[in-house]
N, C-alpha and C positions, 0 to 999 in steps of 0.2 A: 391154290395159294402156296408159297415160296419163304421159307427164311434163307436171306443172304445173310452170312455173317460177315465180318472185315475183321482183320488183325489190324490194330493201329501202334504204330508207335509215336511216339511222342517227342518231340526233338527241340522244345521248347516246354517249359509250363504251360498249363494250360489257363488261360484269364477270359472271364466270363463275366457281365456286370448283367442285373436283372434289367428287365426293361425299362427306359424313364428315370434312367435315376445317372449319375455322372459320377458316384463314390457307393459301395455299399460291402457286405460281406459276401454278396456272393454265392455262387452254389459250388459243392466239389464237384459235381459230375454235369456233362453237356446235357441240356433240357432234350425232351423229343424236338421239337421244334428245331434247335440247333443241330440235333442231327441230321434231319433233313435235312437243313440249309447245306451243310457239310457235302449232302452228296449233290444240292441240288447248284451247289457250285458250277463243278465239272459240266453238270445237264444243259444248262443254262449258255453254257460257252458252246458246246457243243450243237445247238439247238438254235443258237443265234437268237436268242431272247434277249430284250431288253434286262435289266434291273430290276424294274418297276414300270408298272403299269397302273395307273388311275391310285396311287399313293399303296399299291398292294405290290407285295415283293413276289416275283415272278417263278420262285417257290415255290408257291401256291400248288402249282400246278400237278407237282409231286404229290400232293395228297391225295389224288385219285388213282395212283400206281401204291401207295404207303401207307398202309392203314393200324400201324404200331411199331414202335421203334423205341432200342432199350438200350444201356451202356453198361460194361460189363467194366465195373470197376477194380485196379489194380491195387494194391497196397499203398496210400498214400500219404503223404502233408500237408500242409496248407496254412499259404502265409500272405501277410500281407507286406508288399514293396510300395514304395512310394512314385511319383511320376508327375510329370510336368503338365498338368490336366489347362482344355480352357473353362474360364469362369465369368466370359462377359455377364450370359444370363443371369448369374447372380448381383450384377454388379447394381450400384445406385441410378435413379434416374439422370441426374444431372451428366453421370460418367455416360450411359447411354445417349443422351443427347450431344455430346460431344464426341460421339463415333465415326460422324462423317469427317467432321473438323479433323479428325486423326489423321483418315482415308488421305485426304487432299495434303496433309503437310509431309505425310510421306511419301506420296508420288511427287512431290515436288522436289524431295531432295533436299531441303532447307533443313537448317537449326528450327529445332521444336521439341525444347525440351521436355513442356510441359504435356505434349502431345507421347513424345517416346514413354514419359514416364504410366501414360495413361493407357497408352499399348501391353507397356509391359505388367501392368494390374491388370490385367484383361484374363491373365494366365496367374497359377497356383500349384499347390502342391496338392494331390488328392492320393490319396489310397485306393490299390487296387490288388484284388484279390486274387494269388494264385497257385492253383492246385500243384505240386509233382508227386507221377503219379512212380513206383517202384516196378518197372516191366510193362512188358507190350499192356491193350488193351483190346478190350472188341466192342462192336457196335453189332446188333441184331435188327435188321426190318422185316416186319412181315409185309411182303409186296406179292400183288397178283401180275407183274410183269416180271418173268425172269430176266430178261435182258437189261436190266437196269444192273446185273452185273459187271457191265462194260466200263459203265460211269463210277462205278466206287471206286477204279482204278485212278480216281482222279481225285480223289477228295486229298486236298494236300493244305487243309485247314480248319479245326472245330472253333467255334466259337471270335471271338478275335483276331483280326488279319496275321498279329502276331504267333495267334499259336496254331505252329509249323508242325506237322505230323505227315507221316508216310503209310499208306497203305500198303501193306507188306502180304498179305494173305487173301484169297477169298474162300468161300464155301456156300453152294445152295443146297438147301436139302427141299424137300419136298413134305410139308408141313405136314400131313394126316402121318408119313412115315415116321418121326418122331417124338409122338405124343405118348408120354407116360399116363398108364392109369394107376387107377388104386393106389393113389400117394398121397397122404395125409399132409405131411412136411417135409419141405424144403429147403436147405440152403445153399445159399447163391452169393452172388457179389453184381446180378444185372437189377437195375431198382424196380421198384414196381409200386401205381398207385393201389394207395391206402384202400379205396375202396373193394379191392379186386382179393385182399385176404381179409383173416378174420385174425391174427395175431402176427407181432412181428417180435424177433431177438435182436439185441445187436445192432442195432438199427436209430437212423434219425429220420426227423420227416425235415423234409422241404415243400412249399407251395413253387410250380415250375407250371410254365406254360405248354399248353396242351397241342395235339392236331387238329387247332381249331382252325380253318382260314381268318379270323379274324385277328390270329396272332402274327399274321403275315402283315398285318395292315399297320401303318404308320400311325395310326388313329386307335390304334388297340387298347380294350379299358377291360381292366384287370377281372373286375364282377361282370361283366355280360356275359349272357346266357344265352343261346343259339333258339329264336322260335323253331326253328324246325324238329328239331330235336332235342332241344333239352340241353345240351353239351355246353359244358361249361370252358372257358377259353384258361383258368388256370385250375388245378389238381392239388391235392396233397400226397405225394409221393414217401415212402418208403426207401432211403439209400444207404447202403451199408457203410460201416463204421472206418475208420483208418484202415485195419487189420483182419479183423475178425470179419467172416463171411455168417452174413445177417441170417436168420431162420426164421419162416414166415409158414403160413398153415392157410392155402389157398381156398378162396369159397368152391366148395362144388355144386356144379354145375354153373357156376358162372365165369369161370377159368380152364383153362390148358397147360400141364407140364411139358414141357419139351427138353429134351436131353440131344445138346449138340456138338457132338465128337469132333476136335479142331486140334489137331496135332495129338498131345498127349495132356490134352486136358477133357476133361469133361463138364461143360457147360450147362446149368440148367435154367430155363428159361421159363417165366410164370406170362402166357398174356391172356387179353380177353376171349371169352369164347363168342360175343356178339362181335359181327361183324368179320372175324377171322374165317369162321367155319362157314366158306362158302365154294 
């Protein structure tokens, strides 16, 4: 097993909306899930994948190379901008019944006012949340393919087509070589679910979508729970504060510290011990 890590920079804010929803607050830092997608961009193109396959994003497929992925957050803010969102779905029935009527006076090209004006209600103003973050950032996966180094070099998007970032770094280490022991507490700035310590400082929780394949699926419903396992498709996460680098007190024997040297920082990283240690 393999940690790659990536330096990201950030050349845009970063806007993220939870899933199913067209306005909301948002989360500051990319879910796992959006990490992957991030790298599974690149794969994808390269790989000559469709999109989508049977309503599941072709993604998916990363999650048998991916088995934890973390975001190492940078000092940041977070604000909300406005934006010219569409809002048919919310609109009244009678306005939806007169959609087609729209369709048709527009390709026609004629006077239709009442049609323009029913177009242009179709669209609003919504809120959308977005993080800047103050300096580079990293993203960690733990992957049993190390070649998936090739494709981070590609990842030229988290989250939102809008938010533009450059991978500027890589680094793999070789997982068993970086594992701290006899460490009671940690602090960090990469999130880590709630369930995997037993106290956190400094810290918020968000609920964020998991490495479930069903978070891949168009169809994705927030409380299902995996028969096979048990796994649940959203989590209660642990994400550090603005400024301040969160302190957390990892359960032992159910976790890993890792310490990942990346220029002249020192990185430390909490993940699971099931499933990693193989």
């Amino acid at each position: 097993m393999y940690v790659l890590l990536v330096k990201i920079k950030f050349l845009s804010g970063f806007m993220l909306l939870p899933p199913h929803v067209i306005q909301s607050s948002g989360y500051p830092a990319p879910s796992p899930t959006t990490l992957v997608g991030a790298l599974a961009f690149p794969y994808i193109k390269l790989m000559e994948y469709p999109e989508l396959e049977s309503n599941y994003s072709t993604a998916k497929y990363l999650l048998d190379q991916v088995v934890y992925a973390s975001f190492w957050a940078p000092p940041y803010i977070t604000h909300l901008d406005t934006v010219r969102g569409f809002t048919l779905t919310w609109q009244r029935h009678e306005r939806l019944r007169n959609l087609s009527k729209i369709i048709v006076c527009i390709e026609k090209n004629i006077d239709c006012k009442k049609a323009e004006e029913a177009k242009d209600s179709a669209y609003g103003p919504l809120s959308m949340p977005i993080t800047v973050y103050e300096g580079p950032a990293y993203i960690a996966y733990v992957v049993k393919d190390k070649d998936l180094v090739r494709y981070a070099y590609g990842i030229v998007r988290i989250g939102m087509k809008e938010s533009l970032v450059a991978a500027e770094k890589m680094w793999l280490f070789d997982l068993r070589s970086i594992v701290v022991s006899n460490i009671e507490s940690v602090e960090t700035r990469f999130y880590v679910p709630a369930r995997l310590v037993n106290s956190c400082n400094r810290c918020d929780t968000y609920k964020m979508p998991t490495l479930n394949p069903q978070n891949y699926s168009s169809l994705a419903i927030q409380d299902y729970v995996s028969e096979e396992d048990g796994s649940k498709v959203y989590e209660v996460f642990y994400v550090p504060r603005n400024i301040d680098n969160m302190q957390v007190k990892p359960k032992e024997g159910e976790t890993l510290t890792l310490r990942l040297q990346a220029d002249n920082e020192e990185l430390m990283l909490i993940v699971p011990k099931q499933g990693v240690m193989e």
